[in-house]
C-alpha positions as CSV (number, residue, x, y, z in Angstrom):
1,X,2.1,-21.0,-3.1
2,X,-1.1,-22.1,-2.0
3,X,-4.2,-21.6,-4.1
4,X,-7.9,-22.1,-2.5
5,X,-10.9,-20.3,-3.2
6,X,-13.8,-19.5,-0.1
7,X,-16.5,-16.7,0.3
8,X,-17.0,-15.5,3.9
9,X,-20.9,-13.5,3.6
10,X,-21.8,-10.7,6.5
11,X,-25.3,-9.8,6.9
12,X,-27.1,-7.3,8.9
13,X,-29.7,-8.3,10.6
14,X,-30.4,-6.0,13.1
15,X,-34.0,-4.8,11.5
16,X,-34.3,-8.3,9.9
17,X,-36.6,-9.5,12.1
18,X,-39.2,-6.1,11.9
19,X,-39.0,-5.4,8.4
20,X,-38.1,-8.4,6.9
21,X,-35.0,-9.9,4.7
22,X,-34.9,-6.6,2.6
23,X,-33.2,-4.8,5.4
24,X,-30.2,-7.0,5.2
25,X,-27.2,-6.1,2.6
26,X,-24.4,-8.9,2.6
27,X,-20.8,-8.0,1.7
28,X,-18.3,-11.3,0.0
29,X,-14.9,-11.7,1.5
30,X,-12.9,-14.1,-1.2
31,X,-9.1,-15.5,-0.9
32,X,-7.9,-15.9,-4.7
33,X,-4.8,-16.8,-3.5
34,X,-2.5,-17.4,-0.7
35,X,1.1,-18.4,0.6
36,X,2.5,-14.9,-1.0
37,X,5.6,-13.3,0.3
38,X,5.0,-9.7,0.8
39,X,2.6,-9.5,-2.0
40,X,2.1,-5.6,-2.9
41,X,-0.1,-4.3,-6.0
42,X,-2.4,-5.9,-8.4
43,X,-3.2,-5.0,-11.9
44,X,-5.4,-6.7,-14.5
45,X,-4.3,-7.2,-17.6
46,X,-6.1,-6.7,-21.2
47,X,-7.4,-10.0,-20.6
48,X,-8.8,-9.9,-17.3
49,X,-5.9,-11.6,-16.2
50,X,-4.6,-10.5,-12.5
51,X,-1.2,-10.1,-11.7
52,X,0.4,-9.2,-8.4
53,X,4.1,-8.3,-7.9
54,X,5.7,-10.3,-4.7
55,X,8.3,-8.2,-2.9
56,X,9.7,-11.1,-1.3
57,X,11.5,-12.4,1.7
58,X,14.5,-11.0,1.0
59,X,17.9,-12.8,2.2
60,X,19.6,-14.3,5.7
61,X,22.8,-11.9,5.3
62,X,25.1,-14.7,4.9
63,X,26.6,-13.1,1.6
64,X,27.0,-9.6,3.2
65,X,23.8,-8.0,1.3
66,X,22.3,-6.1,4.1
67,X,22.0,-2.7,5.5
68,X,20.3,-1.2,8.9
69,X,16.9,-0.6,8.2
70,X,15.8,3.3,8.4
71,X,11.9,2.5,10.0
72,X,12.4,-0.5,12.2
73,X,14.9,0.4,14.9
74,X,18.0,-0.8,12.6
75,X,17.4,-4.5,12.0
76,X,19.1,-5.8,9.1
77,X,17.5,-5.2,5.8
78,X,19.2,-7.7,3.7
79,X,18.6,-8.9,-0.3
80,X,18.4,-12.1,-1.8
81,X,16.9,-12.5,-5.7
82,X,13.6,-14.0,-5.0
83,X,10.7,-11.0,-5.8
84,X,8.6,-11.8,-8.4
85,X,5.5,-11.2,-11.0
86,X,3.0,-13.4,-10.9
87,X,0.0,-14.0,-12.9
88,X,-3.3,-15.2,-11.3
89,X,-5.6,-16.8,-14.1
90,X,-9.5,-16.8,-12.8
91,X,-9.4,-20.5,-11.7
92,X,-6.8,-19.2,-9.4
93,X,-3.8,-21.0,-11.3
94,X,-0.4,-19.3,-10.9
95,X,2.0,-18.7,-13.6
96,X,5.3,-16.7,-12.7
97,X,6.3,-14.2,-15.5
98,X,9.3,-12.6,-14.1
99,X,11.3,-14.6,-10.8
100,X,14.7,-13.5,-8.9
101,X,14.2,-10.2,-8.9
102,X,16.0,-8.6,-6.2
103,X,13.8,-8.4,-2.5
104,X,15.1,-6.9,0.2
105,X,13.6,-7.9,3.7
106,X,14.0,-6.9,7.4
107,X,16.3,-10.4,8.6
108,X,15.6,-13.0,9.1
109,X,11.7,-12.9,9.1
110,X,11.5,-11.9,5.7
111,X,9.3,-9.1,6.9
112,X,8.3,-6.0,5.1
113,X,10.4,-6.3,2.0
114,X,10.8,-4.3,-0.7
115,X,11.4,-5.5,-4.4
116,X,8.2,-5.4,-7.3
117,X,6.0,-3.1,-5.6
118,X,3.4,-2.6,-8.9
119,X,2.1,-3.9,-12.1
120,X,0.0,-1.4,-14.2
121,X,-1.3,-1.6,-17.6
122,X,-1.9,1.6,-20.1
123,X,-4.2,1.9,-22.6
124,X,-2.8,0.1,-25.1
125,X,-2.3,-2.8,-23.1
126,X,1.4,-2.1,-22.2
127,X,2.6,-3.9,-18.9
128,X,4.5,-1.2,-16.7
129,X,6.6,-2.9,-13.6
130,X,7.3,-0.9,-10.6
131,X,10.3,-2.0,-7.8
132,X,10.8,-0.5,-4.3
133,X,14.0,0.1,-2.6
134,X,13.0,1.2,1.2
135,X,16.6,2.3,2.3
136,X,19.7,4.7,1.7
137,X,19.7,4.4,-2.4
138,X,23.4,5.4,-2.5
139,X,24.0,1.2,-1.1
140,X,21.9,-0.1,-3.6
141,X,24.7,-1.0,-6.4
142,X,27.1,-1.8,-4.5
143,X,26.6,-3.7,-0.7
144,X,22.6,-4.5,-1.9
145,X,23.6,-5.3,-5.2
146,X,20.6,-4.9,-6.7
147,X,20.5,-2.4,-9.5
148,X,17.0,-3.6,-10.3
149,X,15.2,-1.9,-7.3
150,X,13.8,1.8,-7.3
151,X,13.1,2.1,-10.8
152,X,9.9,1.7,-13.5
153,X,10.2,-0.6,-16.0
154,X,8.1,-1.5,-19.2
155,X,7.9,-5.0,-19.3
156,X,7.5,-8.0,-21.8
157,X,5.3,-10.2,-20.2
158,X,6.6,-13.1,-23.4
159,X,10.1,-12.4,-22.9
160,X,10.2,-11.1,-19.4
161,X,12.8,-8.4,-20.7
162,X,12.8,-5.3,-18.6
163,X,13.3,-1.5,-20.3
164,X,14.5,0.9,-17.7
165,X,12.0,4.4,-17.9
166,X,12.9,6.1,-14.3
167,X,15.6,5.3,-12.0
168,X,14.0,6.8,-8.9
169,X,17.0,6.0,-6.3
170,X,19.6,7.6,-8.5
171,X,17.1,10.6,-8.8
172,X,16.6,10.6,-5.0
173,X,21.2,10.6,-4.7
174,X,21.7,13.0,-7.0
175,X,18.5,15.5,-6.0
176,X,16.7,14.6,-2.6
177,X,13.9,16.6,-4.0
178,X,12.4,16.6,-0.1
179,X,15.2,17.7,1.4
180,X,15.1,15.3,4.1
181,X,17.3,12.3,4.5
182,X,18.4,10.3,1.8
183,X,15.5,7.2,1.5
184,X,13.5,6.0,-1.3
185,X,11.0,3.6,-1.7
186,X,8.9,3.8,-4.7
187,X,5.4,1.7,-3.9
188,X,2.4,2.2,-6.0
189,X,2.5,3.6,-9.7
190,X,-0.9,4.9,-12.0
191,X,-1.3,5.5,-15.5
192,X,-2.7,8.3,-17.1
193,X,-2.5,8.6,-21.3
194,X,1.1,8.1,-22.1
195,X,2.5,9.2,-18.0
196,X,3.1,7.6,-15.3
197,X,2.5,9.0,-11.8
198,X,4.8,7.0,-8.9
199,X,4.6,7.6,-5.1
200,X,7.8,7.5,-3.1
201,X,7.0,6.5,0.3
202,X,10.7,6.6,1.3
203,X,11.3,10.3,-0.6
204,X,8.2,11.0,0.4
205,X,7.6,12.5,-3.5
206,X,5.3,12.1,-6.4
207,X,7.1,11.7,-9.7
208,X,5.6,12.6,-13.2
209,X,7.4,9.7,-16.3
210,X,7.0,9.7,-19.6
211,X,5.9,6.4,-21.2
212,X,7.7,6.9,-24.4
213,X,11.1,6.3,-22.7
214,X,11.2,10.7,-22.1
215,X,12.2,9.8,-18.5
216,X,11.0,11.7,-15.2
217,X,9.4,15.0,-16.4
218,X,8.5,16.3,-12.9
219,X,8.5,15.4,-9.1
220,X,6.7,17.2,-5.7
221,X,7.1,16.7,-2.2
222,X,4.0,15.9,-0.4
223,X,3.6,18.7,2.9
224,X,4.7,17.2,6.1
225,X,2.5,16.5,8.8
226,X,3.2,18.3,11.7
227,X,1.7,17.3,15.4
228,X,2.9,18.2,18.5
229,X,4.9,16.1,20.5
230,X,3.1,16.1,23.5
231,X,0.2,14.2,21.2
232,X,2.8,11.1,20.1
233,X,1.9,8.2,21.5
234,X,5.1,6.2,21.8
235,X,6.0,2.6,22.4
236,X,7.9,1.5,25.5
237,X,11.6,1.5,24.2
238,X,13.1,0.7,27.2
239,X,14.8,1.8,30.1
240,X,17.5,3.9,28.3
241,X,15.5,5.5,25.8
242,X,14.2,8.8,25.8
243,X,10.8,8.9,23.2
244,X,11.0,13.1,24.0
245,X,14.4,12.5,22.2
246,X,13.6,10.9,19.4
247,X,13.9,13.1,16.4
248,X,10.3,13.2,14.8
249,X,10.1,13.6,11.0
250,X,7.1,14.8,10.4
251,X,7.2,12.6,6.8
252,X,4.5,12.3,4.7
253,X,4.7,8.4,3.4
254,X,2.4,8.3,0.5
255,X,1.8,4.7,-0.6
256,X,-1.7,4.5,-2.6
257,X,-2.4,6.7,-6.1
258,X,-5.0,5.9,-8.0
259,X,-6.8,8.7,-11.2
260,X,-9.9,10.5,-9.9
261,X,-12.8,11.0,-12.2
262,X,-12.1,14.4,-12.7
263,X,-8.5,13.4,-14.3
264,X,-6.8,13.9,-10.9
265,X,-4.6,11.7,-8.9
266,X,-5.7,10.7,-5.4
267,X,-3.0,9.8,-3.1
268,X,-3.1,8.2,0.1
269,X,-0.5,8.6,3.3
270,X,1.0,6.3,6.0
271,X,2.5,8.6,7.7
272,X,5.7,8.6,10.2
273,X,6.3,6.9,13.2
274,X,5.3,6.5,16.0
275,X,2.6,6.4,12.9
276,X,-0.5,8.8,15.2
277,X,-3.9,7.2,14.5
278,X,-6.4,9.3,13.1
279,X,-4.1,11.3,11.2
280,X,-3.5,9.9,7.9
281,X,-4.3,12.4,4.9
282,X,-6.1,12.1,1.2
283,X,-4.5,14.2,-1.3
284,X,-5.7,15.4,-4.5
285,X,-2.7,16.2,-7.2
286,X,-2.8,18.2,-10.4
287,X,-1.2,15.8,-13.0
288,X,0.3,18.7,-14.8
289,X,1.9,20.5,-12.1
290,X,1.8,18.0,-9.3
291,X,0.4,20.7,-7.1
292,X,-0.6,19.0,-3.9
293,X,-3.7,19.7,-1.8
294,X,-5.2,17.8,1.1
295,X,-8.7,16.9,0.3
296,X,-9.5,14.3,3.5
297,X,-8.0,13.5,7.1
298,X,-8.9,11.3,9.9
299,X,-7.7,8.2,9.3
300,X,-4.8,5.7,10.3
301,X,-1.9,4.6,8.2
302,X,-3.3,4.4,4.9
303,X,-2.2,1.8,2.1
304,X,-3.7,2.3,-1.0
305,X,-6.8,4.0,-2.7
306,X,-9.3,3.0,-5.7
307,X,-12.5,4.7,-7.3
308,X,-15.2,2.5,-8.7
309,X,-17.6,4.1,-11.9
310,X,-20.0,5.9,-10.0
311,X,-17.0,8.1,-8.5
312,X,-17.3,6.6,-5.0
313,X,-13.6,6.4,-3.3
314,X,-12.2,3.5,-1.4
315,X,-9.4,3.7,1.3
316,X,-7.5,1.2,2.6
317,X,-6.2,1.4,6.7
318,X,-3.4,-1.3,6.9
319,X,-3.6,-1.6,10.7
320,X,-6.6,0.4,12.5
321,X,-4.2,1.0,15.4
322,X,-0.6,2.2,15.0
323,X,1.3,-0.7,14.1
324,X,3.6,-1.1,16.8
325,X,0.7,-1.6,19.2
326,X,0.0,-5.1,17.2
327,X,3.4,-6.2,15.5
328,X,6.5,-6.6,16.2
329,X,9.3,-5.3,13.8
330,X,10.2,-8.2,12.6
331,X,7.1,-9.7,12.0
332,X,6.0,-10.6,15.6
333,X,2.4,-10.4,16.0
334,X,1.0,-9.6,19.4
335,X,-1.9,-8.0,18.9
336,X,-4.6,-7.1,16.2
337,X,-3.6,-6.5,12.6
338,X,-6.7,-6.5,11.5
339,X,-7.5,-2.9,8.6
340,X,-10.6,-1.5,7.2
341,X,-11.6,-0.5,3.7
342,X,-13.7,2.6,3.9
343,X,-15.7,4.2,1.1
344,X,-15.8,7.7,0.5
345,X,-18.9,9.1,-1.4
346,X,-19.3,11.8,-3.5
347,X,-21.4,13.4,-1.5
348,X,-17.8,13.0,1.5
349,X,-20.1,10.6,3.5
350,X,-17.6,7.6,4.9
351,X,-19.1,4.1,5.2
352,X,-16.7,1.2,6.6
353,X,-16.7,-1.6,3.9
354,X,-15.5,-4.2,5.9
355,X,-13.5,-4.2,9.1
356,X,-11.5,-7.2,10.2
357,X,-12.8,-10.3,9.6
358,X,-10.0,-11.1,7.7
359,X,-8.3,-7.9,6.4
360,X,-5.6,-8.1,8.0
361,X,-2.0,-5.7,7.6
362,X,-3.1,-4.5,3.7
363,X,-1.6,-3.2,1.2
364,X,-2.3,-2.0,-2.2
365,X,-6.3,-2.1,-3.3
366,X,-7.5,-2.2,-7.4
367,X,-11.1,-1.7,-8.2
368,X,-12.0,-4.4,-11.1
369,X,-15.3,-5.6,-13.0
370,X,-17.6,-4.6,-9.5
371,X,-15.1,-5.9,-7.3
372,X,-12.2,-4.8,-4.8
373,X,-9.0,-7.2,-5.2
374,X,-6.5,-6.6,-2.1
375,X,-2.8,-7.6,-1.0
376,X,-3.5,-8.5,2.1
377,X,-1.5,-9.8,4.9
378,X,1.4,-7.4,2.7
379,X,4.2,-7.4,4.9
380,X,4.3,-10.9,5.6
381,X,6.6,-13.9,4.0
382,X,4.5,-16.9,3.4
383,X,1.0,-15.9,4.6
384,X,0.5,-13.1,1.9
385,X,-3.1,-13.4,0.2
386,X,-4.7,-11.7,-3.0
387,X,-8.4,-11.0,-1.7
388,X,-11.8,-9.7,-3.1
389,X,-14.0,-7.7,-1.6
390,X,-17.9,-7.3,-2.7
391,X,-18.3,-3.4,-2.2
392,X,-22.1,-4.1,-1.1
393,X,-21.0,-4.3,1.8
394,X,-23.5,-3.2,5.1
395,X,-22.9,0.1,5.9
396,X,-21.4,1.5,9.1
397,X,-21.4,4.9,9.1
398,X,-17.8,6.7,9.5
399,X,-17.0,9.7,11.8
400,X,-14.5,11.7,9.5
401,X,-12.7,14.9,9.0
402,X,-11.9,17.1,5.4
403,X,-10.7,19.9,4.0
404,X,-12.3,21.8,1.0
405,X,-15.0,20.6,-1.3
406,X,-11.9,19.1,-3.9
407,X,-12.6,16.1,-6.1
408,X,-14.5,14.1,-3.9
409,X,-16.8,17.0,-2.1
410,X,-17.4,18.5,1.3
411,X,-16.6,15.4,3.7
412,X,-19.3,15.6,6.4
413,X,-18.7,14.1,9.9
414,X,-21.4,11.6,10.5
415,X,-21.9,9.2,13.7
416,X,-19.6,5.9,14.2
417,X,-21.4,2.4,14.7
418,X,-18.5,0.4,15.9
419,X,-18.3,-3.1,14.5
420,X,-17.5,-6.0,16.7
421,X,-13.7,-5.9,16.1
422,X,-11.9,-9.7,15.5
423,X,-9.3,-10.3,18.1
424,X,-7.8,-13.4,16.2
425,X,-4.3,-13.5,16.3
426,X,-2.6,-14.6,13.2
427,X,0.8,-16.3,13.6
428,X,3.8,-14.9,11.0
429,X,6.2,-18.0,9.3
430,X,9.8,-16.8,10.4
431,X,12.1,-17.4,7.5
């Protein structure tokens, strides 16, 4: 992996000139690392130490490890042993704590894998290891063999030494608490006390875990998201495909959670494909009952979601159009990956953070010491990155949607200043 360090500084300067240099706000843009596969979450340690689980590149299918991907038209999803924790010390040294840990990777780009999705720490400084799956769980002993993914771990960051708490795709075989087909891909985890909250972006579920080794004490599936057909804006699939028969599944996809300040969880959503822009939800959930309510709308394929002290609530877009407009499955980049972080004040005004200029495909966002730390480039093998993001950034005000005054307060619609958008395209490693 590749380590460098550079700040990239954006100021407005549109009234500089009439009212001077206090007009202009600047907003930092810092690579802490690079040269990640699929790099997912971040979480800081009791140290200040960061760590960010790799997902991967997954395998090249030569030892009969694969199985058709259920999102990217079928392509061989196929596992090797090379997902990893990583520790990121502040002069940007790398130490691996945990290596070949099953990853399993669209073939053979090595794109969008799944493997260690999170790394959270409680209270008592206890290190908590999350692993995705992001395919039929029922093939995961036996043609994936990888009992590792789909489960929460506590972790022994001297020893390495995993303890099993959840086992999240045996859950999803035995109960399919959604009812839908049989997928699960756990991707972001939070702590609250002594439980753990996951989000199942394949189950589409929130699961409740005790801590103390109690196991899952509760799971809820999040509501679908139902649009009319007619409104599905579908890529070309070629001559002998239908996109009016393509089934449509209305899925949720939560990905972010993070603990509001009123002891809530805040969850973010992907949603399904053809993944419709401007429709990605907010969700506020009770911890105790893991009632669900939708608390903001509006937005496109959501990744991840962070508060900082004063209570103000950052989003994360991984691709500001839907993604098969810019990428390839399979990691073929033809267009603009480039996401937005967007902060959500209490007051529900939305202010664009940053927007492109680097943030590219993101995924997973932690709000640490006045700072923003990122995954971005996430689905990618070899070009993943660890960024930091100033929050002072200039402010762009954000047309929005909501519903209710829940958590974060009634979410006004207010005017869009549009940003010059970067139309760099960045070139994916093929594995």
């Amino acid at each position: 992996m590749k380590l460098k360090s550079f700040t990239l500084t954006l100021l407005t300067v549109c009234l500089a000139a009439v009212i001077g240099p206090k007009a202009a706000s600047a907003a930092t843009f810092s690579v802490i690392a690079d040269g990640l596969d699929n790099p997912r979450n971040i979480g800081f340690g009791p140290d200040g130490s960061l760590y960010v689980t790799e997902s991967g590149r997954g395998g090249d299918g030569a030892d009969g490890r694969c199985i058709p991907s259920p999102s990217a038209g079928y392509i061989p999803l196929c596992a090797a042993q090379n997902g990893s924790l990583s520790k990121i010390n502040l002069d940007g040294t790398k130490t691996t704590i945990i290596s070949n840990l099953t990853s399993l990777a669209l073939s053979p780009s090595g794109e969008q894998a799944a493997g260690p999705a999170d790394i959270k720490f409680d209270d008592k400084g206890n290190a908590y290891l999350l692993t995705g799956l992001a395919g039929d769980p029922t093939n995961r002993d036996t043609i994936l063999q990888g009992p590792d993914l789909g489960q929460l771990y506590k972790v022994d960051l001297n020893t390495g030494a995993l303890t099993s708490l959840a086992d999240f795709a045996a859950y999803e075989t035995n109960n399919n608490p959604d009812g839908t087909d049989l997928i699960s891909n756990p991707y972001a985890l939070a702590i609250k006390g002594d439980i753990g909250y996951v989000v199942d972006g394949g189950g589409n579920t929130i699961y409740s875990v005790g801590l103390d080794g109690s196991g899952i004490k509760n799971v809820a599936a999040f509501p679908l998201k139902v649009i009319d057909r007619d409104k599905l804006e579908y890529p070309d699939l070629g001559p002998d495909v239908d996109p009016s028969a393509l089934p449509v599944t209305q899925q949720s996809v939560p990905t972010g959670i993070a603990v509001a300040p009123d002891g809530s969880l805040t969850v973010s959503e992907y949603t399904y494909f053809p993944y419709p822009e401007g429709e990605a939800r907010v969700f506020k959930v009770n911890g105790d009952d893991l009632s669900i309510q939708t608390i903001a709308d509006g937005f496109t394929q959501l990744t991840g979601v962070a508060y900082d002290p004063e209570g103000n609530l950052y989003v994360l877009q991984h691709i500001n159009t839907s993604e098969w407009k810019e990428i390839q499955q399979g990691g073929i980049i033809t267009g603009d990956i480039s996401g937005s972080l967007i902060k959500i004040a209490a007051d529900g005004t939305r202010t664009t953070v940053w927007k492109g200029d680097g943030l590219e495909a993101a995924s997973g966002i932690t709000y640490y010491d006045g700072s923003l730390y990122i995954s971005n480039r996430a689905r990618l093998a070899g070009t993943g990155q660890v960024i930091k993001i100033d929050p002072n950034a200039r402010k762009i005000p954000e047309s929005g949607s909501a519903i209710g005054l829940i958590a974060i307060g009634a979410l006004g619609a207010t005017s869009m200043i549009k940003r010059k958008r970067s139309k760099e395209l960045v070139k994916a490693e093929i594995a």
